[in-house]
N, CA and C atoms as an extended XYZ file, in Angstrom:
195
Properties=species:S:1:pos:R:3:atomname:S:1:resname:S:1:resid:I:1 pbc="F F F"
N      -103.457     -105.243       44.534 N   UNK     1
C      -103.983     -105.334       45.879 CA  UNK     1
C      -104.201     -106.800       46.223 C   UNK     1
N      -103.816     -107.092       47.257 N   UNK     2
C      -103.977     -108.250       48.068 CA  UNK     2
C      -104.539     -108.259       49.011 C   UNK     2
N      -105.293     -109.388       49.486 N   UNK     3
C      -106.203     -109.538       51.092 CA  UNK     3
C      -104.919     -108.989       52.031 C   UNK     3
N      -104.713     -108.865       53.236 N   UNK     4
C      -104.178     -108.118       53.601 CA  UNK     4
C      -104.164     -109.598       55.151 C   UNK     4
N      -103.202     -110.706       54.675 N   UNK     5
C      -103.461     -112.234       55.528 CA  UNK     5
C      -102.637     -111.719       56.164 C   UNK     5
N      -101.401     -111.138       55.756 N   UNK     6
C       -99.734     -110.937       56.758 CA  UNK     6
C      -100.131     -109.786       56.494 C   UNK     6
N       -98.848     -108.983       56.984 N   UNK     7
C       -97.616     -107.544       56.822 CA  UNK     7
C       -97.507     -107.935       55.826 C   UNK     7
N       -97.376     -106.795       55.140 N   UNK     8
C       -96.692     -107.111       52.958 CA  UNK     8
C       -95.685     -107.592       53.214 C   UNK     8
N       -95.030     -107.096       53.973 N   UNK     9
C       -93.358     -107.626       54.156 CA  UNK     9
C       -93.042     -109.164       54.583 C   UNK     9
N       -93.544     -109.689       55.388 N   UNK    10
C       -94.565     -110.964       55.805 CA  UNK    10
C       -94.523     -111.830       54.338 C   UNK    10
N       -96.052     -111.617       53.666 N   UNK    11
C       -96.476     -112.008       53.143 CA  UNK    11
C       -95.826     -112.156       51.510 C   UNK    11
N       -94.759     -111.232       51.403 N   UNK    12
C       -93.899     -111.849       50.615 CA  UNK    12
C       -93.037     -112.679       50.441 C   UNK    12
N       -92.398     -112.513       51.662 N   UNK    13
C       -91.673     -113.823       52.100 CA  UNK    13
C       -92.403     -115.272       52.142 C   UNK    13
N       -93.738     -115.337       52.534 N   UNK    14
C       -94.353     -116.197       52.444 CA  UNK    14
C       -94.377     -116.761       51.333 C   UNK    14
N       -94.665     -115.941       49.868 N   UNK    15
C       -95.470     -116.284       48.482 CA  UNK    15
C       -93.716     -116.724       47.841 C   UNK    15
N       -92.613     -116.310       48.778 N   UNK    16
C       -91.401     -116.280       47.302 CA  UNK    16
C       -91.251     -118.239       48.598 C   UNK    16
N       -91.583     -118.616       49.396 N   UNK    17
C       -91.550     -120.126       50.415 CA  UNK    17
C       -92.406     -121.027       49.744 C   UNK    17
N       -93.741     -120.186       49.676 N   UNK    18
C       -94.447     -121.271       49.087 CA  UNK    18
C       -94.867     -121.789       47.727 C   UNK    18
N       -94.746     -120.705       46.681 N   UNK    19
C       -94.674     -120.713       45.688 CA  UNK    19
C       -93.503     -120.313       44.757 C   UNK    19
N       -92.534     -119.761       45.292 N   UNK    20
C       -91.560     -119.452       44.482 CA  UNK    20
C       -91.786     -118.355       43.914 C   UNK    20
N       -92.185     -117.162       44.486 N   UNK    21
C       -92.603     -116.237       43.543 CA  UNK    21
C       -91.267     -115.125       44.536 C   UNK    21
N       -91.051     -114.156       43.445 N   UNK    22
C       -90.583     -112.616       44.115 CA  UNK    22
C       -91.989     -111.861       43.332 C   UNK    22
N       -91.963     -110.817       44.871 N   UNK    23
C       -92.923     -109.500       44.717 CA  UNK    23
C       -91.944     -108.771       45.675 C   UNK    23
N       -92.125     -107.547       45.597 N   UNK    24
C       -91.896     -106.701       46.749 CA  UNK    24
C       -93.219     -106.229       47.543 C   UNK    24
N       -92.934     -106.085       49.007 N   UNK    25
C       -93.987     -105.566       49.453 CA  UNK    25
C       -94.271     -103.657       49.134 C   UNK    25
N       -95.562     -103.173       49.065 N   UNK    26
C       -95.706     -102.061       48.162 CA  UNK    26
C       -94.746     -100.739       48.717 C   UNK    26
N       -94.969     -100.752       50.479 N   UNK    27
C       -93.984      -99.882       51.086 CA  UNK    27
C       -92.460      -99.444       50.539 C   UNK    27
N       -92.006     -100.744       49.496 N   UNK    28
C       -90.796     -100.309       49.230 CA  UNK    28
C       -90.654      -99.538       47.990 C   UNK    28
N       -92.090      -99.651       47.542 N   UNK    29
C       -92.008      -97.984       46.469 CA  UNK    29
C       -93.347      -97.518       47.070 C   UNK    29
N       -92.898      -96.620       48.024 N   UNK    30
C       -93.549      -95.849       48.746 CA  UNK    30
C       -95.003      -95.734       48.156 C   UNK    30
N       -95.667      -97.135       48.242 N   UNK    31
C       -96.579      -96.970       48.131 CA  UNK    31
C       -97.764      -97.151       49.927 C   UNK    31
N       -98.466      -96.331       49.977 N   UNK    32
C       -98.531      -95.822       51.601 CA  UNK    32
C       -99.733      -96.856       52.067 C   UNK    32
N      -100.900      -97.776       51.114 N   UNK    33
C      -101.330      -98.691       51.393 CA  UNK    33
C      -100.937     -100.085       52.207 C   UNK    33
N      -101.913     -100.430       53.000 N   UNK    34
C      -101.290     -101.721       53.383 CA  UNK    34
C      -102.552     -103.025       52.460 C   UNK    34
N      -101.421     -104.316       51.802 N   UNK    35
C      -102.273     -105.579       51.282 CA  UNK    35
C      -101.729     -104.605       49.649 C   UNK    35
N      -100.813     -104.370       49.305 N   UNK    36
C      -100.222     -103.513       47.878 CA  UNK    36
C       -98.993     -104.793       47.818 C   UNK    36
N       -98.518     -105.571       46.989 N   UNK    37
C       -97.878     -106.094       46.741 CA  UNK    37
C       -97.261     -106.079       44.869 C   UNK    37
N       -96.094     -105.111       44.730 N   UNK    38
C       -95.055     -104.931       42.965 CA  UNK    38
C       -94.462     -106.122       42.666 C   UNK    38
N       -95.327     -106.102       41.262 N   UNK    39
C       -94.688     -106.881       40.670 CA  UNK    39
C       -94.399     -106.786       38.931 C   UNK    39
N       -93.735     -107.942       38.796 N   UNK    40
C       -93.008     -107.105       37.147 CA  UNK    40
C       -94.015     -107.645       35.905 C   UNK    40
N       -94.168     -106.323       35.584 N   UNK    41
C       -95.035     -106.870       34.304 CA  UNK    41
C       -94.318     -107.243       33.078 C   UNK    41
N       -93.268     -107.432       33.597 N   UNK    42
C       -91.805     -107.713       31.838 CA  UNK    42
C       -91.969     -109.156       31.135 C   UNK    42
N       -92.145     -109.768       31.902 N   UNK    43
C       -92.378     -111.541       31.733 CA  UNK    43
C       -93.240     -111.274       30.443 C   UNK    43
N       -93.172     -112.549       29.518 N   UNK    44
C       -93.953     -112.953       28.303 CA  UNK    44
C       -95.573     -112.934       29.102 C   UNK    44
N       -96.407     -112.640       28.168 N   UNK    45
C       -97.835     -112.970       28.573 CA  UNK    45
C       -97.851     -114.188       29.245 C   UNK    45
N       -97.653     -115.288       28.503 N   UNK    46
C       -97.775     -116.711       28.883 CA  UNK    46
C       -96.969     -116.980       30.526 C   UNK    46
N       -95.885     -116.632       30.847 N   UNK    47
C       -95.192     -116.475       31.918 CA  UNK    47
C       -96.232     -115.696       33.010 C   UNK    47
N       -96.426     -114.884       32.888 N   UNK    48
C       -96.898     -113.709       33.612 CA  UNK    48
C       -98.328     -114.442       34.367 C   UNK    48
N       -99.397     -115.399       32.887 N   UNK    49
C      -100.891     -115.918       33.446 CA  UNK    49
C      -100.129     -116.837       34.042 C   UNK    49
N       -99.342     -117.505       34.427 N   UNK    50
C       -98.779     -118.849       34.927 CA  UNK    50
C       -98.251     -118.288       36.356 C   UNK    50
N       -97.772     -117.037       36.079 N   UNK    51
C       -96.934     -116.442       37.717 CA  UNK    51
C       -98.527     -115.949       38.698 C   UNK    51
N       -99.686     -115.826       37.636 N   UNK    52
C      -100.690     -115.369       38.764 CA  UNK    52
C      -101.091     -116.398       39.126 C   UNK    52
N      -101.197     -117.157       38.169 N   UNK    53
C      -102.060     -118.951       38.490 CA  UNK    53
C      -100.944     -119.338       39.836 C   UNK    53
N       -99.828     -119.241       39.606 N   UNK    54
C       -99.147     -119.145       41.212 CA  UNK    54
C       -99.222     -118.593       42.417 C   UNK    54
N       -99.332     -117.251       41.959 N   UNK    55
C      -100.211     -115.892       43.140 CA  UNK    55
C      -100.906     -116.348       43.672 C   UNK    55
N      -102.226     -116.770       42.924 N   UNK    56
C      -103.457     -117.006       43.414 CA  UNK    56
C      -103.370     -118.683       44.327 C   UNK    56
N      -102.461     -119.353       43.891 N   UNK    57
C      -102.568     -120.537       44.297 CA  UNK    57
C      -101.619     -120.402       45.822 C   UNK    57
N      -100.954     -119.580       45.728 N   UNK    58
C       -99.620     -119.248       47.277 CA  UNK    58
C      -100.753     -118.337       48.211 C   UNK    58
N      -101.858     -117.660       47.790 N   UNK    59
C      -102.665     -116.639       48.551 CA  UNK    59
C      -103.269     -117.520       49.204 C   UNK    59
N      -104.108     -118.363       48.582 N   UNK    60
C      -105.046     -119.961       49.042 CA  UNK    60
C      -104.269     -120.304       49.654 C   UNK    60
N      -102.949     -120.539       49.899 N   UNK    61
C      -102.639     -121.758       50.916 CA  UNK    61
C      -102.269     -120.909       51.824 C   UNK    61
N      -102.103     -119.715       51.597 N   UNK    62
C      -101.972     -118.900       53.267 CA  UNK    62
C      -103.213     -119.094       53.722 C   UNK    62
N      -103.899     -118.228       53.162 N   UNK    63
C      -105.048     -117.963       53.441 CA  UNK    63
C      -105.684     -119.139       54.376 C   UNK    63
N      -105.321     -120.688       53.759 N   UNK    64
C      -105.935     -121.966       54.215 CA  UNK    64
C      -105.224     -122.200       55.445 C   UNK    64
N      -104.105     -121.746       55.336 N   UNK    65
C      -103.259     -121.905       56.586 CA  UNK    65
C      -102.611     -123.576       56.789 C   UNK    65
């Protein structure tokens, strides 16, 4: 779950601009929430705390605008 700044659909596009990240927004596995953003848990641990330390850092700069 994510703050809900954009449209998921939006706001992914945003996070893969500003940070380089892919997510899908949740709608595309019918998930019926809105601020639901999939993502892959396959990455090494170490990869994975580094892709949120990105998340979290692409959410802040929307968020900051």
């Amino acid at each position: 779950d994510v703050p809900p700044l954009l449209p998921d659909t939006e706001l992914s596009i945003a996070l893969k601009r500003q940070c380089g990240l892919y997510c899908h927004p949740g709608w595309f596995y019918d998930l019926p929430e809105v601020g639901v953003l999939v993502i892959s848990l396959l990455p090494s641990e170490d990869d994975f705390a580094v892709n949120m330390q990105k998340l979290r850092a692409g959410l802040k700069a929307i968020l900051d605008g």
